[in-house]
C-alpha positions as CSV (number, residue, x, y, z in Angstrom):
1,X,-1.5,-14.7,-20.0
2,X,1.5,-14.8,-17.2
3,X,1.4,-18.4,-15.4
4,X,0.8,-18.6,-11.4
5,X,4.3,-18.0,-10.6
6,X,4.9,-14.9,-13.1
7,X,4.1,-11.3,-11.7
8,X,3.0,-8.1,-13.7
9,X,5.6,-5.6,-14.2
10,X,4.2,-3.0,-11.9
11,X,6.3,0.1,-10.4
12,X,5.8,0.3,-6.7
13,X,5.0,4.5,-6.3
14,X,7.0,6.9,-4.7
15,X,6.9,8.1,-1.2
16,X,5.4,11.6,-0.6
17,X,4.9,13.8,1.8
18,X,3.8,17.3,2.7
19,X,6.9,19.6,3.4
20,X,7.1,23.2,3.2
21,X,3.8,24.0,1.2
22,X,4.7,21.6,-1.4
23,X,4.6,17.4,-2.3
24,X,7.8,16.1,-2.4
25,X,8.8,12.8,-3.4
26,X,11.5,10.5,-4.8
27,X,11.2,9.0,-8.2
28,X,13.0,5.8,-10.0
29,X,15.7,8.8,-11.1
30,X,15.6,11.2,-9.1
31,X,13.0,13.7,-6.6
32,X,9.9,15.7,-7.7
33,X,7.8,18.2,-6.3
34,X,4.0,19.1,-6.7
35,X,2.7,22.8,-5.9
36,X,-1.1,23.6,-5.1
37,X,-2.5,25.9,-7.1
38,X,-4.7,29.0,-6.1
39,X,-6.4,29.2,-9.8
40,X,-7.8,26.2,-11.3
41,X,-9.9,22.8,-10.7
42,X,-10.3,21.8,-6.7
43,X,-7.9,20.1,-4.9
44,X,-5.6,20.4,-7.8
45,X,-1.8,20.3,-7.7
46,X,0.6,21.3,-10.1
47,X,3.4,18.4,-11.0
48,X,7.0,19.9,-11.5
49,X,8.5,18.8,-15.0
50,X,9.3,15.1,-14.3
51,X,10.0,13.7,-17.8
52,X,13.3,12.0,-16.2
53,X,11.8,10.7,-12.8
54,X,10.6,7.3,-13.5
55,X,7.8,5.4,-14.4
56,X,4.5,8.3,-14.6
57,X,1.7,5.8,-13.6
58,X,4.0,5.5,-10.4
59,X,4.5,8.8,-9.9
60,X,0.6,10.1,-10.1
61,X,-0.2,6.8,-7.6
62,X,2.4,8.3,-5.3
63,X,0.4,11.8,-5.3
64,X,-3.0,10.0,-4.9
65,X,-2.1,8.0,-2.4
66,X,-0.4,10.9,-0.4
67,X,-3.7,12.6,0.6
68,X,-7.6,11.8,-0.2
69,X,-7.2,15.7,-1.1
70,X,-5.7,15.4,-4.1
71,X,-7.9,15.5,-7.2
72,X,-6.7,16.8,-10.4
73,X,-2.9,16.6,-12.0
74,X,-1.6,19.1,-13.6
75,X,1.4,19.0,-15.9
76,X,2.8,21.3,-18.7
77,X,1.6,21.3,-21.8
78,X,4.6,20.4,-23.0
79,X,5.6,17.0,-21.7
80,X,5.2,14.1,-23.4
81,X,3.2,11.7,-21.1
82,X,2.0,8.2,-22.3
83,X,-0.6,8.5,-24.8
84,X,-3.8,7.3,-22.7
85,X,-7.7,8.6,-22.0
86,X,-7.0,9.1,-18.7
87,X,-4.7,12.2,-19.6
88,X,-7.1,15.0,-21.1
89,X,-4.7,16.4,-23.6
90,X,-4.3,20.3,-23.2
91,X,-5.8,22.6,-25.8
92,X,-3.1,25.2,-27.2
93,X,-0.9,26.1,-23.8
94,X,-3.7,24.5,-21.2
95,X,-1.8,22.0,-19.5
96,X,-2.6,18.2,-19.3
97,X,-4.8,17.3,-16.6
98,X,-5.3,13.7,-14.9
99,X,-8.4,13.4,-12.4
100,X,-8.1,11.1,-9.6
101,X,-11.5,8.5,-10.6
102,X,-9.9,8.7,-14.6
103,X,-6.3,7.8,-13.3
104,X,-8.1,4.6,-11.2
105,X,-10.1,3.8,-14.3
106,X,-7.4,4.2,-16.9
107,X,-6.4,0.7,-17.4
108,X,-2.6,1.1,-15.6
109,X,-0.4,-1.5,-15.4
110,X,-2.3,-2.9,-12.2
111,X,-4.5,-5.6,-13.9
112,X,-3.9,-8.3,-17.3
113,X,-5.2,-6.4,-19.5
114,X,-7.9,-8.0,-22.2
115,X,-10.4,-6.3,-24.9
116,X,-14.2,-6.8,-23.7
117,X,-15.7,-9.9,-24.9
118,X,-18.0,-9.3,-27.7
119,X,-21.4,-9.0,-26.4
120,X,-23.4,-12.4,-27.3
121,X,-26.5,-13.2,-26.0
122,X,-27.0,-16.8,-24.8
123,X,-29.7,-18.9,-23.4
124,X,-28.5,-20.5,-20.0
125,X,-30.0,-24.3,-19.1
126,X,-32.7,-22.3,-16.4
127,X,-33.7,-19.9,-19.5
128,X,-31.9,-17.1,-18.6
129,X,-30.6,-14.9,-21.2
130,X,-27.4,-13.3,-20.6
131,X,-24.3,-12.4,-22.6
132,X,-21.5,-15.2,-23.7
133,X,-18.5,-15.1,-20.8
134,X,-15.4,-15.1,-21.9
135,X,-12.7,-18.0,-20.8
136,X,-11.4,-17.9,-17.5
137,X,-7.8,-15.6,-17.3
138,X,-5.0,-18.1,-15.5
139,X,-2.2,-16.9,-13.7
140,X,-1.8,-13.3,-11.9
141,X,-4.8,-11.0,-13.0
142,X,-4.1,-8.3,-10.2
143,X,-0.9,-6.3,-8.7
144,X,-0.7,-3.1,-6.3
145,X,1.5,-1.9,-3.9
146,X,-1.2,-0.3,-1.4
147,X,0.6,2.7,0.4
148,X,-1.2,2.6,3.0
149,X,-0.5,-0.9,4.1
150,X,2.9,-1.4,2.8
151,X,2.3,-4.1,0.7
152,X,2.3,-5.6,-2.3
153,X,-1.7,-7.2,-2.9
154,X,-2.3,-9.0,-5.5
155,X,-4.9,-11.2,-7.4
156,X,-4.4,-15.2,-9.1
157,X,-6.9,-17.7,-10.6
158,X,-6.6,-20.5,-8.1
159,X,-4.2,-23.5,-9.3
160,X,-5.9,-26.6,-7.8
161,X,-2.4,-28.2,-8.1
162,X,-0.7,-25.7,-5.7
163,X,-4.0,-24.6,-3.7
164,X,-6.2,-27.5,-2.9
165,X,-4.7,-28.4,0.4
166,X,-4.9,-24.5,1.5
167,X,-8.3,-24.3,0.3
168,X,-8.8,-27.6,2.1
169,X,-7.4,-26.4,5.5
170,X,-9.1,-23.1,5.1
171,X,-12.6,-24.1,5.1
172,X,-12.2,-26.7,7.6
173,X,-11.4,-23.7,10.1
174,X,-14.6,-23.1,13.1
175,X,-14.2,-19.2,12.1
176,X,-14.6,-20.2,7.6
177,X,-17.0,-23.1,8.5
178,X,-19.5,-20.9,10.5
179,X,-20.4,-19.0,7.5
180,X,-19.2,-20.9,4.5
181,X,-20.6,-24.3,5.7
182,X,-18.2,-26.0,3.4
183,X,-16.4,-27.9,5.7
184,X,-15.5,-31.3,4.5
185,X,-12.8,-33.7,3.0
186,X,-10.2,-33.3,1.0
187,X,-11.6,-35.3,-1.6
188,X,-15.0,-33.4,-1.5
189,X,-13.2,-30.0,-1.9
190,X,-11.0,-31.2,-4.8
191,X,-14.6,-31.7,-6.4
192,X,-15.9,-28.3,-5.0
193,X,-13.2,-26.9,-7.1
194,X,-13.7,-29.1,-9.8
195,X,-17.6,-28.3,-10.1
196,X,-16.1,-24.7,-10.0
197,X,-13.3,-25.2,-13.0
198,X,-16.4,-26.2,-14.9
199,X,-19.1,-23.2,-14.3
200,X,-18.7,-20.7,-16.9
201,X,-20.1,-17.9,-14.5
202,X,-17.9,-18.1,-11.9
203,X,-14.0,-17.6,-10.8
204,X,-11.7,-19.1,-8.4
205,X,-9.5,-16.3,-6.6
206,X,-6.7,-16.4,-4.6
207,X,-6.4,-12.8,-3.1
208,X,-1.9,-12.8,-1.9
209,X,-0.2,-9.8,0.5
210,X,3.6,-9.6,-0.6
211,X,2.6,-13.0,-2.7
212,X,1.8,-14.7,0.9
213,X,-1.7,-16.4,-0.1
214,X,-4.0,-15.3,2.6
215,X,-7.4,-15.6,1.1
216,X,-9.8,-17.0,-1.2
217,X,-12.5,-15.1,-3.2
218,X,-15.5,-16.5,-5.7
219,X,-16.1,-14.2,-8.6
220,X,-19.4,-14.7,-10.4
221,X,-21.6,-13.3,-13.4
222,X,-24.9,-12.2,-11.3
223,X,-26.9,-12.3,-14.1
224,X,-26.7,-16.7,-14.5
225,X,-26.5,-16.7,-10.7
226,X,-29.2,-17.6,-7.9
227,X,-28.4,-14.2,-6.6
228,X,-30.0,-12.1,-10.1
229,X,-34.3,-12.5,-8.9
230,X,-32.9,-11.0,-5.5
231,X,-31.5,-7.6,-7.5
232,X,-32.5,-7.3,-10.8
233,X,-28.8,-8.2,-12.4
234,X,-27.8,-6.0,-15.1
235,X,-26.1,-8.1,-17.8
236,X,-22.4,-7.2,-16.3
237,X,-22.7,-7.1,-12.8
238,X,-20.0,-9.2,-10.9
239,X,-21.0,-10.9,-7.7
240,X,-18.3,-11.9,-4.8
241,X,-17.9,-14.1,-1.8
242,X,-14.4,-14.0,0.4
243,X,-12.9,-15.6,3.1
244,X,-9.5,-15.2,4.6
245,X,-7.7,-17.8,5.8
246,X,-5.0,-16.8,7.5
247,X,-5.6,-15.2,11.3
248,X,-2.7,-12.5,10.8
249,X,-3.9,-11.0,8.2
250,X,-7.3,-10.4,9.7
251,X,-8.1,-6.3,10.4
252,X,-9.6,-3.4,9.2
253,X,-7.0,-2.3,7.4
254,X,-5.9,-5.2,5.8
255,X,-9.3,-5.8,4.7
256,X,-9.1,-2.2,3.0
257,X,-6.7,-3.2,1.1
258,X,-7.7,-6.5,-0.3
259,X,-11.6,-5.4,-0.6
260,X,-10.8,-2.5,-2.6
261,X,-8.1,-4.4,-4.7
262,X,-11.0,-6.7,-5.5
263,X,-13.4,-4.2,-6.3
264,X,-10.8,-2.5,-8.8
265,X,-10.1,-5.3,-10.4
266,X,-13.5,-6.0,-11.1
267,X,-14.4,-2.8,-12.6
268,X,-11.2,-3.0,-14.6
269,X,-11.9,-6.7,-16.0
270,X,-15.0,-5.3,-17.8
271,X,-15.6,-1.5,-18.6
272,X,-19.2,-2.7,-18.8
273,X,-19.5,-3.9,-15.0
274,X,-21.6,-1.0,-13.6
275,X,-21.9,-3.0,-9.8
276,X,-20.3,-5.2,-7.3
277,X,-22.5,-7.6,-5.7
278,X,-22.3,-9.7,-2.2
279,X,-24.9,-11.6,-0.1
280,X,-23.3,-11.9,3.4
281,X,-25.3,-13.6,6.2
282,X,-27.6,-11.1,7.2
283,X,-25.6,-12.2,11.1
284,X,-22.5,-11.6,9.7
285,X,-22.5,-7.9,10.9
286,X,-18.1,-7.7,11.0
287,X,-18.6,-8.6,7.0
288,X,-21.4,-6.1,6.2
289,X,-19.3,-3.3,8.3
290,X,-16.3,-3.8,6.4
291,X,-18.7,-3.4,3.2
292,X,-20.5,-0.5,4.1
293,X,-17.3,1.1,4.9
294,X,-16.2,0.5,1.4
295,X,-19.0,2.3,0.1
296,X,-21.0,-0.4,-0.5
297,X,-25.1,0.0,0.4
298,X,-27.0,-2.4,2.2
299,X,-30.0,-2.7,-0.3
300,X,-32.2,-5.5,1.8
301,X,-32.2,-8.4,3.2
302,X,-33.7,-11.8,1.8
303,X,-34.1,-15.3,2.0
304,X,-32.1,-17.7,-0.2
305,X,-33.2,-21.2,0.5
306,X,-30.5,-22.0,2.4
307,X,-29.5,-18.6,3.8
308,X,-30.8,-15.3,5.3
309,X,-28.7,-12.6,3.6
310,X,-28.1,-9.0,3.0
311,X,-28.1,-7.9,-0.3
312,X,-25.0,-5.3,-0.7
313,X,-24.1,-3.5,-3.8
314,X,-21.2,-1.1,-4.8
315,X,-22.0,1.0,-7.9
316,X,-18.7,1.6,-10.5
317,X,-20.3,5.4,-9.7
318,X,-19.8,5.5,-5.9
319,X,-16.1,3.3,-6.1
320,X,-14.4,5.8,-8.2
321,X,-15.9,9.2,-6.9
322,X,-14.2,9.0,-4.0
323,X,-11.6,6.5,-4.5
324,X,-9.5,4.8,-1.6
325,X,-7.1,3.3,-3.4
326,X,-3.4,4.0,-2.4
């Protein structure tokens, strides 16, 4: 696994735009262009020979990203892409196709990649059954550059060496503390943390925009969590809570780009992971916006016993359909 201070070798994508009828954009060697096409699947384009124009995965993220329009890839049959599931390999002189939700889902160089865990039932302490978890990834789990915002965003397990004091100053801020009621001493967050390091279910996050750490996210297994009598958990469903801690990066489009870069990373941790769970104040109405615009559903609201909350779920379905990531 890459420490805290290694990246993932990820290409940033090309810039595209709309000229003249056709997508145009500049590669690592050189430019490309991509044609619609009157015959053939919806919202398809058809992607000039580009065997000498970079890094492919960077070049189909650059088309993506250009316009929500764009579903389907096409390229000749006879180019040599990398050899991957999300490329449908063309029968006889069909060309190779690439759909937007399998290019998303496809693995990419985005996330550390890791086989699923073998699938072990366990009894937890409370009696709940639920599969083993595998150990906790260190280092950098997550990189994208987001088109859209211009930035690099990008995912770490939390260090408590370089991140207690952040954490620290974080929660002790009135906005955090309103909602996370976690205020405190340093001391009693260096054994917040510690409790954490020590709970099989659950993850330490810190979410980074051009590797400037700007927020914190908790990543749990729902199904060992207080959270599964409230939603029936499937075996794989991830739960999260978020904060950010820095006021600049605060804004609707900034939180597109880290909530989705979340979500993605999530789905592509475990193929299995069928939802995204979160239990927002039922109050905290900015929160549950920014989720609902994300295309997560607002099942219910409940009571925890320490909490009123709304119960919001994002289906692996209804995140790649009509996928947002640029």
């Amino acid at each position: 696994m890459p420490g805290n201070r290694e990246r993932l070798a990820v290409p940033r994508p090309p810039a595209v735009v709309f000229d003249g009828g056709v997508w145009r954009g500049e590669g690592a060697e050189g430019a490309f262009t991509a044609r619609p096409v009157d015959q053939g699947p919806p919202g398809a384009v058809w992607v000039d020979d580009h065997r000498e124009q970079g890094d492919p995965w960077a070049l189909a993220q650059g088309l993506f990203a250009a316009s929500p329009s764009i579903l389907t890839l096409l390229y000749p049959a006879g180019q040599a892409l990398p050899l991957h599931d999300a490329w449908l390999a063309p029968h006889g002189d069909a060309p190779w196709r690439l759909d937007r939700a399998a290019f998303w889902q496809g693995g990419g160089p985005w996330a550390v990649r890791r086989p699923p865990f073998p699938e072990l039932p366990v009894m937890s302490a409370d009696g709940r059954r639920h599969p083993r978890r595998p150990p906790v990834p260190a280092g950098e789990l997550y990189r994208r550059y987001d088109v859209d915002l211009g930035a690099w965003v990008s995912l770490r397990t939390l260090d408590r060496a370089l991140d207690l004091e952040r954490f620290h100053r974080w929660q002790n801020s009135d906005r955090v503390a309103a909602f996370w009621e976690e205020a405190g001493s340093l001391e009693a967050h260096r054994a917040y943390l510690d409790r954490l390091s020590d709970d099989p279910r659950s993850q330490a996050v810190i979410g980074c925009l051009d590797d400037d750490p700007f927020a914190y996210f908790e990543v749990y297994w729902a199904k060992e969590d207080r959270i599964a009598p409230y939603c029936d958990a499937d075996d794989y469903d991830r739960g999260i809570h978020m904060l950010v801690g820095e006021d600049r990066y605060r804004g609707p489009r900034t939180v597109k780009a880290w909530l989705t870069a979340l979500c993605h990373y999530l789905f592509l941790d475990d193929p299995r992971t069928r939802r995204v769970l979160s239990e927002p104040r039922f109050d905290n109405q900015r929160m549950i916006d920014h989720l609902l615009a994300r295309r997560f559903a607002k099942l219910k609201e409940f009571d925890f016993p320490h909490k009123r909350a709304a119960l919001m779920s994002l289906s692996r379905e209804a995140f790649f359909e009509h996928c947002e990531l640029s």
